[in-house]
C-alpha positions in Angstrom: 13.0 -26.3 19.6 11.3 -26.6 16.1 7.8 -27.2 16.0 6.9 -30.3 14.2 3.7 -30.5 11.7 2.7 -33.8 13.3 1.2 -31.5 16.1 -1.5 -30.5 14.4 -2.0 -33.6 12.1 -4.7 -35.2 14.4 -6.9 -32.3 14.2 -6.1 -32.1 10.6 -6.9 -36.0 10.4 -9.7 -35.2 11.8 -11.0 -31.9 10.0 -10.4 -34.1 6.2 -11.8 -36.8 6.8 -15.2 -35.6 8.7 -15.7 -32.8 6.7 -16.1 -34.8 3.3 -18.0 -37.5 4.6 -20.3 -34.3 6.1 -20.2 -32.8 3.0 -20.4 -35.2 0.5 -24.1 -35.8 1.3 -25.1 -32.2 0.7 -23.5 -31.5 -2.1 -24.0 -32.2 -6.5 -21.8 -35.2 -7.4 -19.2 -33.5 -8.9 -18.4 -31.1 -6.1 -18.5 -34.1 -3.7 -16.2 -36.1 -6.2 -13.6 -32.9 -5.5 -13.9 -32.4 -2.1 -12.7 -36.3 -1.5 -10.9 -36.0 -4.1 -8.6 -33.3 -2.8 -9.4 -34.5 0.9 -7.4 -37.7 0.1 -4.4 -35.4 -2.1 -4.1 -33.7 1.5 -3.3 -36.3 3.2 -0.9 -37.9 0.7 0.8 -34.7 0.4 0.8 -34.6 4.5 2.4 -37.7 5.0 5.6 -36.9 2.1 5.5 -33.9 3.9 6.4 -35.1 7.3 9.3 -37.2 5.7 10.6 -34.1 4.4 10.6 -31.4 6.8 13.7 -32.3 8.5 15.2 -31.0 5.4 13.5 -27.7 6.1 14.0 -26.5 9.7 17.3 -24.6 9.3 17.6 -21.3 7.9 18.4 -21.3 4.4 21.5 -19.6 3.5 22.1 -18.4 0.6 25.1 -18.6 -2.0 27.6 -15.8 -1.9 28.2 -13.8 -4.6 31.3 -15.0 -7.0 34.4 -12.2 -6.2 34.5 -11.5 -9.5 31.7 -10.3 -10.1 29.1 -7.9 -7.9 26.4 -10.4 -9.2 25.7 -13.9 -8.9 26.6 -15.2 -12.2 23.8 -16.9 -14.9 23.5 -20.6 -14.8 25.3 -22.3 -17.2 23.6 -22.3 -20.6 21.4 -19.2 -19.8 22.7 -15.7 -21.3 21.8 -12.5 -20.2 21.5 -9.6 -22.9 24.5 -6.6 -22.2 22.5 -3.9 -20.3 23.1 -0.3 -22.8 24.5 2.2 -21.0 22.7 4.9 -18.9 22.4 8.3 -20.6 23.5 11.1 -18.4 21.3 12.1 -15.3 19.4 8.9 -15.7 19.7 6.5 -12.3 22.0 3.9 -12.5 21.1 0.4 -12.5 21.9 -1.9 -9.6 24.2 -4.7 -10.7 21.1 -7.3 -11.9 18.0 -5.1 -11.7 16.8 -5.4 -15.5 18.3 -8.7 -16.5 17.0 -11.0 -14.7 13.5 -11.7 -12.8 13.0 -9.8 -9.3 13.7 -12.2 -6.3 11.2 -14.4 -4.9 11.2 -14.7 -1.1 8.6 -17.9 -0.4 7.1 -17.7 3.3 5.5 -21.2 4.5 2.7 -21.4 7.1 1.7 -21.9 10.5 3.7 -25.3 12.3 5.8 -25.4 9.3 9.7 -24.8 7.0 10.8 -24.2 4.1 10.3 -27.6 2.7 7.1 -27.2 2.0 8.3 -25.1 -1.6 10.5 -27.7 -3.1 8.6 -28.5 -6.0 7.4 -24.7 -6.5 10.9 -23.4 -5.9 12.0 -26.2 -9.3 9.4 -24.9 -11.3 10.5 -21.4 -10.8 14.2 -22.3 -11.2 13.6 -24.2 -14.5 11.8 -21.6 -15.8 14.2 -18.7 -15.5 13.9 -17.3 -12.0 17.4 -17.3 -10.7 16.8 -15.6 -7.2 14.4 -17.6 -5.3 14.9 -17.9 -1.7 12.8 -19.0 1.6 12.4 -17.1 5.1 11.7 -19.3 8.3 10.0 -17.6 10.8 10.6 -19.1 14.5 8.2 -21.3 15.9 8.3 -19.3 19.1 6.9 -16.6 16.9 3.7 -15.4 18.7 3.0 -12.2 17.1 2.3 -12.2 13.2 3.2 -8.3 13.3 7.0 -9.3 14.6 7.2 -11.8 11.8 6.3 -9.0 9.6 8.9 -6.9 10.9 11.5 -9.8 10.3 10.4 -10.3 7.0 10.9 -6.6 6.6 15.2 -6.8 7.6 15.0 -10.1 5.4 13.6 -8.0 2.3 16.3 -5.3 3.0 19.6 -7.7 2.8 18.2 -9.9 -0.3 17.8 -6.5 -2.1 21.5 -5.3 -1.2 22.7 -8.4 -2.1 21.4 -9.0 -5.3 21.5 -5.6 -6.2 17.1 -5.4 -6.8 15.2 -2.4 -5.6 12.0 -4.3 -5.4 10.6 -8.3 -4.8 7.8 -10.8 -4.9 6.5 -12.2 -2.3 4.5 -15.7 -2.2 3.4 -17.0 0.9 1.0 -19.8 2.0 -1.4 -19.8 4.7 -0.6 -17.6 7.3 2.9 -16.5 5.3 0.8 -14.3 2.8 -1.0 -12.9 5.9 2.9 -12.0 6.9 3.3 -10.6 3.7 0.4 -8.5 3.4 1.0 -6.8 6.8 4.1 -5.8 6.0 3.2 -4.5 2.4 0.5 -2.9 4.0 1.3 -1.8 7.6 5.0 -1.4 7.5 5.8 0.8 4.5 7.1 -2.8 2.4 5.1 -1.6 -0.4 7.7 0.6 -1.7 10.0 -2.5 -1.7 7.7 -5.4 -2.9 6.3 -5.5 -6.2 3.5 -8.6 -6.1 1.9 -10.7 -3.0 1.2 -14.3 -4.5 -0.8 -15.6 -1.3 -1.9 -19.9 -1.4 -4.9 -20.3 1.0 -4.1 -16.9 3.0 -6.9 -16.1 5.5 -7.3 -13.0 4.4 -10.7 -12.2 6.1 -10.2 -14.7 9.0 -10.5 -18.1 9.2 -12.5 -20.2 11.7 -10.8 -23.2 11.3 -10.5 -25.8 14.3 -11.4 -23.6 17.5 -9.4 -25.7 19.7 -5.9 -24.3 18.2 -6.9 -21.0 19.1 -4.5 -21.6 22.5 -1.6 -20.4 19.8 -1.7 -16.7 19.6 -0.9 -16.8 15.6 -4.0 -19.1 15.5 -6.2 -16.3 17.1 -4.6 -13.4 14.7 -5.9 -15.4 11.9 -9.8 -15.2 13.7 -12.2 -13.1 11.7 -12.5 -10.9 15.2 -8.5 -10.6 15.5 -6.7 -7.3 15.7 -5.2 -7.9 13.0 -7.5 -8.7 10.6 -9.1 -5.6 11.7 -6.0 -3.6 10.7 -5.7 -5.1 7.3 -9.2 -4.1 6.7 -8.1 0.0 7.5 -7.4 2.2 4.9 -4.3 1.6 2.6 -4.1 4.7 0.1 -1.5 4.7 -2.4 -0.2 0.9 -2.1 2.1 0.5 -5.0 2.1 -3.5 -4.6 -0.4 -5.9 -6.6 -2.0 -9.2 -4.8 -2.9 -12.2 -6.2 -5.1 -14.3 -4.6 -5.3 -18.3 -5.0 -8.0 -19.8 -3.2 -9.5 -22.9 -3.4 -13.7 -24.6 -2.5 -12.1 -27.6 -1.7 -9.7 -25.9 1.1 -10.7 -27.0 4.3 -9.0 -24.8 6.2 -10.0 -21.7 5.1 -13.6 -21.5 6.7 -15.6 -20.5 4.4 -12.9 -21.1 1.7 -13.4 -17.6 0.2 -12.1 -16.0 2.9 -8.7 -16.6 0.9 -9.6 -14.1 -1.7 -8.7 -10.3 -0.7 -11.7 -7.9 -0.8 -10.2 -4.0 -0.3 -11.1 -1.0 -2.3 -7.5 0.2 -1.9 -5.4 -2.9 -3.0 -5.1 -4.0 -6.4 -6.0 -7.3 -5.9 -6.6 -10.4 -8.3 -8.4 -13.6 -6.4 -7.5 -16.8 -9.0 -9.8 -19.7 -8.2 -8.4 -23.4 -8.6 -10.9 -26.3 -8.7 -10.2 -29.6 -6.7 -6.9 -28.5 -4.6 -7.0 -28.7 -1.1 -5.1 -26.2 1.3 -1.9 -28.6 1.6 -2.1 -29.1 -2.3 -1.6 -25.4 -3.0 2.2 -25.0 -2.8 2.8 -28.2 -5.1 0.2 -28.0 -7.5 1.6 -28.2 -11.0 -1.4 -25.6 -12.5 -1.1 -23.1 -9.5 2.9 -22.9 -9.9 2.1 -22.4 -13.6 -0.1 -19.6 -12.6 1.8 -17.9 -10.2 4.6 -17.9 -12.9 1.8 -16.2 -15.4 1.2 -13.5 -12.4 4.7 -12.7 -11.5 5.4 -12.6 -15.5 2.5 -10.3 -16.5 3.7 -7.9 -13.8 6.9 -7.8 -15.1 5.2 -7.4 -18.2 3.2 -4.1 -16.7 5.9 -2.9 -15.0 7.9 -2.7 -18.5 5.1 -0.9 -20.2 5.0 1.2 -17.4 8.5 2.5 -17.2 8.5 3.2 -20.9 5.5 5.4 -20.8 7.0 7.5 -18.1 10.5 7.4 -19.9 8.9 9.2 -23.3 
C-alpha cells in the first residue's frame, strides 16, 4: 500500500510551526521575517500537496516511441538542426544524443510520488527539455542502497530508449541522497552527467528523532552507514553536483548539511534565501537555476568535446 504524506504531517506541523516561533526571538528581523515567511509557504505548499498526490502514486510510464522513427519526434513548432554526418572511424551518434537536451530523471523524497515535480517538470518542458521523466521508489523501500540500485536499471532503459549515453539527475530530499550513491557507489558516474539535489542531507540530518523507527530515516543520520560511505574516497568521478540548500529549511538540521563538502566531487552548493524544504521543488527562482546548471554543463561539455576533437 502507498504511503501517504499525511503520516508525517503532524510532526511536520509541529517542527514549522515551533521552530519559528523558537527562532524568531533569536534571530535579526529580517532573518525572522524569512523563516515565517517560508514556515507558512510550507505549509500552503503541504496542504496543495496532499490534494495532489493521488495523481502521483503510480509509476509513470512513458510514451513510446513513434514507429516511424527510432526517436520520439520534436513537439510541434520546435525544429531540430539535421545532425552532419560522421566522418569515418568517428562513433556514431545514437538516434537523439546531440539534438536535444540529455534526459532528466526527477527522484521525490522520503513518504512521497512523483507529484511533487509538476511545476518543475513544466518549466523544464517549456523551456526545451523534451525528455523529462520521474522514478517512484516503493514505499516498502527500506534500504536507500536498493533504491540506488533501482535507479541504476531505471537509468539503463531511459538511455536505450531515447537513444542518450548519459543523464541528469535532480532529486529532492532523500532522492539526491539516492542519486549520489549511485553516482558514487555504483559506477553511475559513467552514465550520469549532473546531480541537481533540493534539500539533500548530504552530511546527515537530525531532523525529528522520533521518525528514526523508518530505516531510510536512520540512513539519513549523521552517524548512518551510509553517510559514512559517501564520505570514502571517490577518485576519478566524472559527474558534477549542484547543491541547493536553503537557512530557512527546517528539515535539514543545521540547514547546511544540504551542501556537499568532498575533495573528490565537483561540487557547486547554490544557496536560495527564504525557501523552505517543501518550497524547493516549486520555486520559480530554483527551477530557473537548475535550468542555468543543467545548461552550463551542456555548455562545458561542448567545449569539452571540441578540445579533445582538434
Amino acid at each position: 500500500m502507498q504511503a501517504l504524506p499525511f503520516l508525517s504531517t503532524p510532526l511536520l506541523i509541529a517542527r514549522f510551526v515551533s521552530t519559528p516561533l523558537r527562532c524568531a526571538r533569536l534571530l535579526p528581523t529580517r532573518a525572522s521575517s524569512l523563516l515565517l515567511r517560508s514556515t507558512v509557504v510550507d505549509l500552503a505548499i503541504l496542504a496543495g500537496h496532499l490534494l495532489l498526490y493521488p495523481t502521483g502514486i503510480s509509476q509513470e510510464r512513458p510514451l513510446p516511441r513513434p514507429a516511424s522513427h527510432p526517436a520520439a519526434e520534436p513537439p510541434e513548432g520546435l525544429l531540430e538542426p539535421e545532425l552532419p554526418q560522421p566522418a569515418p572511424g568517428a562513433p556514431t551518434m545514437l538516434p537523439t544524443e546531440g539534438r536535444a537536451h540529455p534526459p532528466i530523471l526527477l527522484l521525490h523524497g522520503f513518504i512521497d510520488n512523483r507529484s511533487v515535480f509538476l511545476l518543475l517538470r513544466r518549466s523544464l518542458h517549456r523551456h526545451g527539455w523534451r525528455h523529462v521523466e520521474a522514478l517512484n521508489y516503493s514505499p516498502l523501500t527500506c534500504d536507500l542502497r536498493k533504491a540506488a540500485e533501482l535507479l541504476g536499471r531505471h537509468v539503463e532503459e531511459v538511455c536505450a530508449r531515447t537513444g542518450h549515453r548519459r543523464v541528469d539527475l535532480v532529486g529532492h530530499s532523500l532522492g539526491g541522497l539516492i542519486a549520489r550513491y549511485y553516482v558514487q557507489r555504483l559506477g553511475g558516474d559513467t552514465r550520469v552527467r549532473t546531480v541537481v539535489t533540493l534539500g539533500t542531507p548530504h552530511s546527515g540530518t537530525r531532523i525529528a528523532p522520533l521518525l528514526s523507527a523508518h530505516p531510510l530515516v536512520r540512513q539519513m543520520r549523521p552517524d548512518s552507514e551510509v553517510i559514512a560511505e559517501l564520505a570514502r574516497p571517490a577518485p576519478n568521478c566524472r559527474t558534477q553536483f549542484v547543491a541547493f540548500w536553503s537557512a530557512e529549511d527546517q528539515v535539514m538540521v543545521p540547514a547546511t548539511t544540504a551542501k556537499i563538502s568532498h575533495p573528490d566531487l565537483l561540487a557547486y552548493n547554490v544557496h536560495v534565501a527564504g525557501v523552505g524544504h517543501l518550497a524547493l521543488p516549486v520555486n520559480g527562482t530554483v527551477a530557473a537555476g537548475i535550468r542555468e546548471a543543467l545548461t552550463a554543463a551542456e555548455t562545458a561539455e561542448g567545449a569539452a568535446d571540441t578540445i579533445s576533437a582538434a
